[in-house]
C-alpha positions as CSV (number, residue, x, y, z in Angstrom):
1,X,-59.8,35.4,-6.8
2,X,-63.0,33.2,-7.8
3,X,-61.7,29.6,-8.5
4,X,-62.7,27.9,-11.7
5,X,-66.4,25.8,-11.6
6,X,-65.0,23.3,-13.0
7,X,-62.6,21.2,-10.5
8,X,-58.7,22.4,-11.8
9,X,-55.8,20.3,-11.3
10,X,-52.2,21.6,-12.2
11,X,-49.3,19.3,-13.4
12,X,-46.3,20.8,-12.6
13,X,-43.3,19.9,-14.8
14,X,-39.9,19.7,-12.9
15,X,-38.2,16.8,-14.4
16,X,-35.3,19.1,-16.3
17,X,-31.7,18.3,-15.6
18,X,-30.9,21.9,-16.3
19,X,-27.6,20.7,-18.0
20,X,-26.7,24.6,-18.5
21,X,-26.8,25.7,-14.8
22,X,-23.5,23.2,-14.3
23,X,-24.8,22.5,-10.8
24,X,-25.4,19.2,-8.6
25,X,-28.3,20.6,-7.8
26,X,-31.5,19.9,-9.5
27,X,-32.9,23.2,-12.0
28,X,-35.7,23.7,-9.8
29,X,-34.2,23.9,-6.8
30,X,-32.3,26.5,-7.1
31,X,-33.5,30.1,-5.9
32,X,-35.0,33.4,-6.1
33,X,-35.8,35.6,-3.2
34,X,-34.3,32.9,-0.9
35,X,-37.0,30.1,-2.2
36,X,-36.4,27.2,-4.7
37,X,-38.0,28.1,-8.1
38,X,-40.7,25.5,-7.2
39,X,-42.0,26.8,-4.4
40,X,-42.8,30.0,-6.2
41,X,-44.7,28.1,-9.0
42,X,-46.6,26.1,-5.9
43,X,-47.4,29.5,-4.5
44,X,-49.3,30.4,-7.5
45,X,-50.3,27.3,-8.7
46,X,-52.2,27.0,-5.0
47,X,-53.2,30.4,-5.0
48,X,-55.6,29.4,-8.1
49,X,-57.3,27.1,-5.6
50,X,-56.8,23.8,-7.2
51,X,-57.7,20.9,-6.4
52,X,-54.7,18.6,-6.6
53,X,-51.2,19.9,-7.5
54,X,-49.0,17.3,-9.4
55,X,-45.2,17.6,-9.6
56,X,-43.4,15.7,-12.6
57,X,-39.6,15.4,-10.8
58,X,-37.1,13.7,-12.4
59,X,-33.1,14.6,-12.0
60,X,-32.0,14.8,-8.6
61,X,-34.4,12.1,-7.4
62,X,-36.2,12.2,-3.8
63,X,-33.9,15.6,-3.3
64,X,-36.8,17.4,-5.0
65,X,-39.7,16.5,-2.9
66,X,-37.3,16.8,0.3
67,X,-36.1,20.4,0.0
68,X,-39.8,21.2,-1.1
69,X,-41.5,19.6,1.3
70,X,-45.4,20.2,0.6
71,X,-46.9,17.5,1.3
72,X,-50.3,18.3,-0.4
73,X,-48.3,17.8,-3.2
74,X,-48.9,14.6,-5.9
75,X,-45.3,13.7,-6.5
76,X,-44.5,12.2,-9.6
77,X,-41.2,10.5,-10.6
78,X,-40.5,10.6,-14.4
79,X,-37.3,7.8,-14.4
80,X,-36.5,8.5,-18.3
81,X,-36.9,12.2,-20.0
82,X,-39.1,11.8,-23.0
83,X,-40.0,15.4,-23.8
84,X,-43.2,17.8,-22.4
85,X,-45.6,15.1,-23.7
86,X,-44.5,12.2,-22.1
87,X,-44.0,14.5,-18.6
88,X,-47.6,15.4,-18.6
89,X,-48.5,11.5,-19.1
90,X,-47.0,10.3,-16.5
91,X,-49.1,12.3,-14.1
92,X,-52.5,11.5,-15.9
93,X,-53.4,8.2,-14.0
94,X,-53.6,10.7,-10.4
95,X,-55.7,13.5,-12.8
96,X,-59.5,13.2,-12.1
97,X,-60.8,12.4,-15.5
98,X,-64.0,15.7,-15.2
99,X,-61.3,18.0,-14.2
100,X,-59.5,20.8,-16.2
101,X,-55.5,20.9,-16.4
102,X,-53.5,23.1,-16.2
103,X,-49.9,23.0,-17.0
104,X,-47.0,24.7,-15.1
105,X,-43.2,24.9,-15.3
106,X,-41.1,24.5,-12.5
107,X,-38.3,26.7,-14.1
108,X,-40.7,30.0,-14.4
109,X,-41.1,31.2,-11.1
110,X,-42.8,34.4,-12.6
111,X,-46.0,33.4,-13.6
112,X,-49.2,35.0,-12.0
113,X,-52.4,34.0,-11.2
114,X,-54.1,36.5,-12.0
115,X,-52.7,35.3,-16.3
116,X,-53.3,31.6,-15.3
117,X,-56.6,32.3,-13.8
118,X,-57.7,33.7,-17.5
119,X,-55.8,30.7,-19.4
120,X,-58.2,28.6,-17.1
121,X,-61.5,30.6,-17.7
122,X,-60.7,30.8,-21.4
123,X,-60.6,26.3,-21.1
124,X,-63.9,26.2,-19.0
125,X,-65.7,28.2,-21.7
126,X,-64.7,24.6,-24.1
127,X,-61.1,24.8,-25.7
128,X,-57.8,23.9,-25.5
129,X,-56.5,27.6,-24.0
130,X,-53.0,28.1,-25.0
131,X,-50.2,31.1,-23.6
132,X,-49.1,33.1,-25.8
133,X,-47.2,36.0,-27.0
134,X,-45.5,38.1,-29.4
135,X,-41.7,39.1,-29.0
136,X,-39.2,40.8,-31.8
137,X,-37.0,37.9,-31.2
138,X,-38.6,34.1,-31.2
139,X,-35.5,32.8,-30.3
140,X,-35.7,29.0,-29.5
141,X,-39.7,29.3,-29.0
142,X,-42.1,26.7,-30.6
143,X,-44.3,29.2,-33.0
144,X,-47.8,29.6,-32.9
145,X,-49.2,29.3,-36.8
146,X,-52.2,30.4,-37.8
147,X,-54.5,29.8,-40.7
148,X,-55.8,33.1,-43.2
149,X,-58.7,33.7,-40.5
150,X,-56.2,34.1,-37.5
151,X,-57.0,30.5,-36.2
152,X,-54.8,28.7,-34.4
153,X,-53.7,25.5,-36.3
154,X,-50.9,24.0,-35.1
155,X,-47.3,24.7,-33.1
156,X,-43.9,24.3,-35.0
157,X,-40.5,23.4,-32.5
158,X,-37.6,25.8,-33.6
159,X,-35.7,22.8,-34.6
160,X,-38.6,21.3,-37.1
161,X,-39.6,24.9,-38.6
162,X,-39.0,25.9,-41.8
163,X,-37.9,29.7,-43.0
164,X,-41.2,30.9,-43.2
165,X,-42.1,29.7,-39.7
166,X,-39.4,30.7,-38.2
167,X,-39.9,34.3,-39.2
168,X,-43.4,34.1,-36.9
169,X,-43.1,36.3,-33.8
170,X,-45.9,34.8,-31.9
171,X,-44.7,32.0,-29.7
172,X,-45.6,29.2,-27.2
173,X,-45.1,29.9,-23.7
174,X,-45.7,26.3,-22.8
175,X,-48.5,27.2,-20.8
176,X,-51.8,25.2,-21.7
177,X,-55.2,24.7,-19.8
178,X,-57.5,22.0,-21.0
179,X,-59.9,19.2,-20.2
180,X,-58.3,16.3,-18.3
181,X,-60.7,13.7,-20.7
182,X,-59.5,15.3,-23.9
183,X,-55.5,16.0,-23.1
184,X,-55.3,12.3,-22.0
185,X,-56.8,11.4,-25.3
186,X,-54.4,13.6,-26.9
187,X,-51.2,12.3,-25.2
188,X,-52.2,8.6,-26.4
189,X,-51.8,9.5,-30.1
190,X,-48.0,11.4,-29.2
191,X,-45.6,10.0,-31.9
192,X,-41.7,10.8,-31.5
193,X,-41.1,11.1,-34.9
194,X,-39.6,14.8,-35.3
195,X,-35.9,16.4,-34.6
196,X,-35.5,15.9,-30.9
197,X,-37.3,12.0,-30.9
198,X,-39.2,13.6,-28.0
199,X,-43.2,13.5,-27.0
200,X,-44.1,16.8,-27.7
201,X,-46.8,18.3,-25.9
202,X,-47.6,21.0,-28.5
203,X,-48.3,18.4,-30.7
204,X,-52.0,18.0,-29.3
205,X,-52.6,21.3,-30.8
206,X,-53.2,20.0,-34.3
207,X,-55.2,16.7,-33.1
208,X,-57.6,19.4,-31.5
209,X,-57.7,21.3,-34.5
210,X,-58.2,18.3,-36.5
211,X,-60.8,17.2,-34.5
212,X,-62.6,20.5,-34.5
213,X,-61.8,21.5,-30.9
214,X,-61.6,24.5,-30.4
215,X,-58.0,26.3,-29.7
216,X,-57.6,29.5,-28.2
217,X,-55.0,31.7,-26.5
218,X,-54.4,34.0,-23.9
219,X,-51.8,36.5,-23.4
220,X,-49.5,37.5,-20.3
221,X,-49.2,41.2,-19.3
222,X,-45.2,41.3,-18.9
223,X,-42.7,38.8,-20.9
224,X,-41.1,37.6,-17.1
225,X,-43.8,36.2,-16.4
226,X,-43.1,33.3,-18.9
227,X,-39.6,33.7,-19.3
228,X,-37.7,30.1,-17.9
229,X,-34.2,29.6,-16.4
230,X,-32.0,28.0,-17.8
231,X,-28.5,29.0,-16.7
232,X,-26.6,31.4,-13.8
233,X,-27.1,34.4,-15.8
234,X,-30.8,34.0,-16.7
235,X,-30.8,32.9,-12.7
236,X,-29.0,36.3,-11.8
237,X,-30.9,38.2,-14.0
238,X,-34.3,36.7,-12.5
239,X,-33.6,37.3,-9.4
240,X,-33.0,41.1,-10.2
241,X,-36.6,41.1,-12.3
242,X,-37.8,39.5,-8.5
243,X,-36.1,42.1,-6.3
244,X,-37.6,44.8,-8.7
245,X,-40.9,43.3,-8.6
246,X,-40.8,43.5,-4.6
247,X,-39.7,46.3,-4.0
248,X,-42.0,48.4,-6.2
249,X,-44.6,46.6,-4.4
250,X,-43.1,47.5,-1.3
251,X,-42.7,51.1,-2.0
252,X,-46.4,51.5,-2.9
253,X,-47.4,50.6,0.8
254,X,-45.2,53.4,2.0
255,X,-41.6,52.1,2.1
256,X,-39.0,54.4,2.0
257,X,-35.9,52.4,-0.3
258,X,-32.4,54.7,0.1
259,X,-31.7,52.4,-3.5
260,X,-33.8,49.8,-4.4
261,X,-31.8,48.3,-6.7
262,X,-29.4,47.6,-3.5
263,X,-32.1,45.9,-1.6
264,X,-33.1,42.1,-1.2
265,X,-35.9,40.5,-0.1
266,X,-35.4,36.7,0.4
267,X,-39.0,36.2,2.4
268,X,-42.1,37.9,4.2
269,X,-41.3,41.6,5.3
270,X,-44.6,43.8,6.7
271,X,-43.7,46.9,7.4
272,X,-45.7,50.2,9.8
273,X,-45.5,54.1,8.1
274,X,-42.4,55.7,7.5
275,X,-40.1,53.1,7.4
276,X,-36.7,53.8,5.5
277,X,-34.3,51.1,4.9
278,X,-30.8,52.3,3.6
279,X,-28.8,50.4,1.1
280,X,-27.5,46.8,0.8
281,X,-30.0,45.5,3.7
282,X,-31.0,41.8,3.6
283,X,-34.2,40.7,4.6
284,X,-35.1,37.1,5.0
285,X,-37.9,34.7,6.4
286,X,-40.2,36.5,8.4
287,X,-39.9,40.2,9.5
288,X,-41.8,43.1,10.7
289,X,-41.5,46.7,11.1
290,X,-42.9,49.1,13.0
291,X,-43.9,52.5,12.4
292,X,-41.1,54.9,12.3
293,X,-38.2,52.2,12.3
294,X,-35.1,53.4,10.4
295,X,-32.7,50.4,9.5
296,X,-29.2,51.2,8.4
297,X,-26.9,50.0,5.4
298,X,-25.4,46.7,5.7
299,X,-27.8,44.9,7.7
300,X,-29.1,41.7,7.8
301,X,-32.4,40.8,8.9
302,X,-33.8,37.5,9.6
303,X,-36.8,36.3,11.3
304,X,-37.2,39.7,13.8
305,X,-39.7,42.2,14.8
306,X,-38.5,45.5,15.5
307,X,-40.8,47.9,17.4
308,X,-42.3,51.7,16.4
309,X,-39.7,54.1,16.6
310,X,-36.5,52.1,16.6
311,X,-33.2,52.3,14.6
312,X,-30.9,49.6,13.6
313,X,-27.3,51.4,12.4
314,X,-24.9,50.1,9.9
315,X,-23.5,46.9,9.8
316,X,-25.8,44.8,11.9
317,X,-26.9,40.9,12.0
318,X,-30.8,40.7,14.0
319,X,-31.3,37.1,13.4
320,X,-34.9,35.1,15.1
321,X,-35.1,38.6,17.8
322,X,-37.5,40.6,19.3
323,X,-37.0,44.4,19.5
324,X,-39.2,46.5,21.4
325,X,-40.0,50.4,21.0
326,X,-37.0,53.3,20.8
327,X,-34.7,51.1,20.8
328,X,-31.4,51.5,19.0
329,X,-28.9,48.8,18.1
330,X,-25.4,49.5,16.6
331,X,-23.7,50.0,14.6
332,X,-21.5,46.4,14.2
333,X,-24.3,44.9,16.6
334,X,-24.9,41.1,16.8
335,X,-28.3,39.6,17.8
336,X,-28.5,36.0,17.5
337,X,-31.7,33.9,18.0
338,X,-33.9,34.4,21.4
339,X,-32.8,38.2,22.0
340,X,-35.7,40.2,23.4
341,X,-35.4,44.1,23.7
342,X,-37.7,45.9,26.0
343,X,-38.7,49.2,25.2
344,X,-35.8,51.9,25.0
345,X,-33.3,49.3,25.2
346,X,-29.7,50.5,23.9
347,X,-27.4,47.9,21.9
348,X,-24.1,49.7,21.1
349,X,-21.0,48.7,18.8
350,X,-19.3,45.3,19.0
351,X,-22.1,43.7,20.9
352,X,-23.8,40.3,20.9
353,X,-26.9,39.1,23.1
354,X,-28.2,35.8,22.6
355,X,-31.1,33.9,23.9
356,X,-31.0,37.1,26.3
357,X,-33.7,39.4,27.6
358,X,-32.9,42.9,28.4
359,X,-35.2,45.1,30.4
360,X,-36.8,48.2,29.4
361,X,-34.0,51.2,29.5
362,X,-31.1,48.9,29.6
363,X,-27.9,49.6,27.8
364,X,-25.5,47.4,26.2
365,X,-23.8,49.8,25.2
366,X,-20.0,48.5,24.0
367,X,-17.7,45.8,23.1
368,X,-20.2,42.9,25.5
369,X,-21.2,39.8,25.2
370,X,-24.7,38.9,27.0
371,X,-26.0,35.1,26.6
372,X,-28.6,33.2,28.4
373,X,-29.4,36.0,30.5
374,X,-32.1,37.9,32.3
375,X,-31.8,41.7,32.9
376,X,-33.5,43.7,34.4
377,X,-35.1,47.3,33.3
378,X,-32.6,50.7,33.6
379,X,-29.3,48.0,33.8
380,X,-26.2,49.6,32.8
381,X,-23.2,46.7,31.2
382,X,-20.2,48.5,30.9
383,X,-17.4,48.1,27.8
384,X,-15.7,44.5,27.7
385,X,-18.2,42.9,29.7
386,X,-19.5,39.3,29.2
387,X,-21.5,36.6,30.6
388,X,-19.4,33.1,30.7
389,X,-22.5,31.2,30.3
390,X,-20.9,28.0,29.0
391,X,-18.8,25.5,31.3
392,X,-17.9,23.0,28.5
393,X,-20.8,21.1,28.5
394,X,-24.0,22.9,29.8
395,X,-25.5,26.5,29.4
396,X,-25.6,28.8,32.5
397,X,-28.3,31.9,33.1
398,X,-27.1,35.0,34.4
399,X,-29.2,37.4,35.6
400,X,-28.9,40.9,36.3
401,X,-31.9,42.9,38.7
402,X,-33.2,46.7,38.0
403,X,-31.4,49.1,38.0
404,X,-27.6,47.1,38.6
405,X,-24.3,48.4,37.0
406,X,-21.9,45.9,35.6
407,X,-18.4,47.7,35.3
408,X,-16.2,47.5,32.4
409,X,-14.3,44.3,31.6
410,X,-16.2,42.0,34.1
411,X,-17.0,38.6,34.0
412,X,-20.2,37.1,35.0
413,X,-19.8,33.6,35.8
414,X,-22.9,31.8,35.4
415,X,-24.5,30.8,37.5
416,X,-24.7,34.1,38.9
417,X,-27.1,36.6,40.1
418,X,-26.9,41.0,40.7
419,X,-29.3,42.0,42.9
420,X,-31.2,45.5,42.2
421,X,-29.1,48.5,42.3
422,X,-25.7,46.3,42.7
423,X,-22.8,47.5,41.4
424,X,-19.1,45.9,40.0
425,X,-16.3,47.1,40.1
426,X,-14.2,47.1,36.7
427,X,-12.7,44.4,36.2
428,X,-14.7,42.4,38.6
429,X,-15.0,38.6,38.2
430,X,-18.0,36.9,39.7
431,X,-18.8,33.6,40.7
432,X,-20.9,34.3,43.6
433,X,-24.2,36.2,43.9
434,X,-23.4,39.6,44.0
435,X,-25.9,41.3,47.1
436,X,-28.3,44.0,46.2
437,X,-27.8,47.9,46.8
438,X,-23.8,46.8,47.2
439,X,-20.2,47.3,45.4
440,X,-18.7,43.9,44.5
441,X,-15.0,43.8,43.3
442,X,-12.9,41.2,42.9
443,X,-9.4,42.6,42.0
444,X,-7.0,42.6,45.0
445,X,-5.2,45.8,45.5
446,X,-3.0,47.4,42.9
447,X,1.1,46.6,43.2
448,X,4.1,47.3,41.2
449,X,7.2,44.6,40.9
450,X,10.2,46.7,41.1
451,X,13.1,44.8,38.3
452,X,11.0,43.2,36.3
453,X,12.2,42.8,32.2
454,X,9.7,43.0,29.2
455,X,10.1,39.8,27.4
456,X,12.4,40.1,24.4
457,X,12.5,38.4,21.0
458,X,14.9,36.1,20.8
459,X,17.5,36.9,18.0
């Protein structure tokens, strides 16, 4: 997208209290797609290429710009809540006077660039470019009124409209694009004097009318893209517009969705051909698929790459891992951060690896726990085995050669090394090297006490 030939600056408002939501938590922060509703108005509002990017905070205090944290960003504290007018003036004084504004909300995530690169086109042409659009139900919208000849003239708040106005269906987004020289001119003549006792910013409308300025308005493809939130419904049912948004988007570059409607997206997911996910996955931060990877229901994703031609069953957690090609993890599989899969690796039921690489071939296949360790390629760990890589205070590596095979229910003390082609015994606990090519077992031989009682509850 071309940006604008005349320098654009965007003033973000974000200063709501968002008494509705019934949250600590300032309006804007609070999320769709795993991301504060400000970020996704930053995203777009960047993506237009402007030159500065104000935000207008104001409930919730430094907790805005801290949880954001863009610092490219003009941050702007508005102390008292005067209305839309006032907002936009107290980010004037950082606005470079020969630049064009445009407004944005930080409560209406949907907005694209591709509408507000119009709105801004429309304002570089000369004019005060207004949002617009027509619904069957106004509702609590400022109207746009027109004059016989279908000129703008003026917008009417709900609350200071009469009958006839309020029967208009045409109403103000809120969105506006204009020169920075004329909507500073335009904010020192704000008077209070209406129903709310508020600055409002649609005001300037009739001074530019008055003045002979031309006002003109653009239009938005879909109504979510300038539809605000204001409560845990409206959040619930924006996040659902989001997911839907996604996921078509998804399914055009070749996704294969079991559901989509039982599908979230909560960050950055590329994906190879063939790819099927099946219902109620998760996906968040950053993750890649490969070609051919099949992930099962119930599965949460976050901040992994999984390799051509690998399955993920049901019920799994891949959180900050690396999973190679053919490999095939579950189902009820944990891996936590650090885990690196070789090619063909096998992950069964019940099993965690962390911070853990496992060789090419390897299988984990049941019931194990493998931490800080390195194994090698073709390593068999049998059921119930784990790595005791903590000693209270400090981790401990263990690490397992080609080809070794860990029997069921052994311990690995770390630090502890297998040596290729090893073998333990079931059972086995380690806390020495265990040599290569050899059987190590621990358990002394098998005996029966003859007379001895089962415990009994006491009556």
């Amino acid at each position: 997208m071309a940006s604008p030939s005349k320098s654009l600056e965007v003033i973000v408002l974000a200063a709501g209290k968002g008494t509705r939501m019934r949250s600590h938590l300032p309006k804007v922060l609070h999320q769709i797609g795993g991301r504060p509703l400000l970020a996704h108005v930053l995203d777009t509002a960047h993506a237009l290429e402007a030159g500065r990017v104000h935000v207008v905070y104001g409930h919730g205090g430094e907790q805005v710009p801290t949880v954001i944290n863009d610092s490219s960003v003009n941050w702007v504290l508005q102390e008292q809540q005067h209305g839309t007018g006032h907002a936009v003036a107290q980010a004037m004084p950082g606005v470079d006077p020969a630049a064009l504004v445009l407004v944005l909300y930080g409560d209406v995530p949907l907005i694209r660039s591709k509408t507000l690169h119009q709105l801004v086109e429309r304002a570089e042409a000369g004019a005060l470019a207004l949002l617009t659009m027509e619904l069957s139900d106004a509702g609590a919208y400022g109207r746009i009124v027109r004059d016989a000849q279908g000129n703008i003239t003026s917008i009417v708040e709900k609350k200071d409209a009469d009958s006839e106005q309020l029967a208009i269906r045409e109403i103000n987004t809120g969105f506006l694009a204009a020169p920075a020289e004329k909507l500073r001119h335009w904010l020192s003549r704000l008077s209070n004097d209406n129903a709310q006792g508020e600055y409002y910013l649609t005001d300037i409308v009739a001074m530019a009318v008055d003045e002979g300025y031309s006002v003109v308005s653009e239009n938005p493809a879909k109504v979510t893209e300038i539809e605000g939130i204001n409560s845990k419904a409206e959040l619930a049912r924006m996040e659902r517009t989001y997911q839907s948004e996604q996921t078509d988007a998804l399914m055009e570059q070749g996704l294969t969705l079991r559901d989509p409607a039982r599908f979230d997206l909560r960050g950055e997911l590329s994906i190879g051909r063939d790819v099927v996910i099946d219902v109620n996955v998760i996906v968040e931060g950053k993750v890649e698929l490969g070609d051919n990877v099949h992930i099962g229901p119930n599965t949460l994703l976050r901040d992994v790459v999984v390799g051509a031609d690998s399955e993920v069953l049901a019920n799994c957690v891949l959180e900050q891992a690396n999973v190679g090609k053919g490999c095939r993890i579950g189902p009820f599989a944990r891996l936590r951060p650090g885990a690196a899969l070789a090619d063909n690796v096998h992950v069964g039921n019940f099993v965690e690896i962390k911070n853990s690489e496992i060789g090419e071939g390897s299988k984990v296949n049941h019931l194990a726990y493998v931490g800080d360790s390195k194994v090698g390629t073709n390593v068999n760990v049998g059921a119930g085995a784990i790595t005791a890589n903590y000693d209270g205070a400090n981790k401990h590596q263990t690490v397992i050669e080609d080809g070794a095979s860990v029997g069921a229910n052994s311990v690995m003390v770390a630090p502890v090394a297998i040596g290729k082609n090893a073998t333990l015994a079931a059972g086995t606990i380690l806390r020495k090297d265990a040599p290569a090519g050899e059987l190590t077992l621990s358990a002394g031989k098998q005996r029966s006490i003859k007379g001895w009682k089962r415990p009994t509850k006491n009556k």
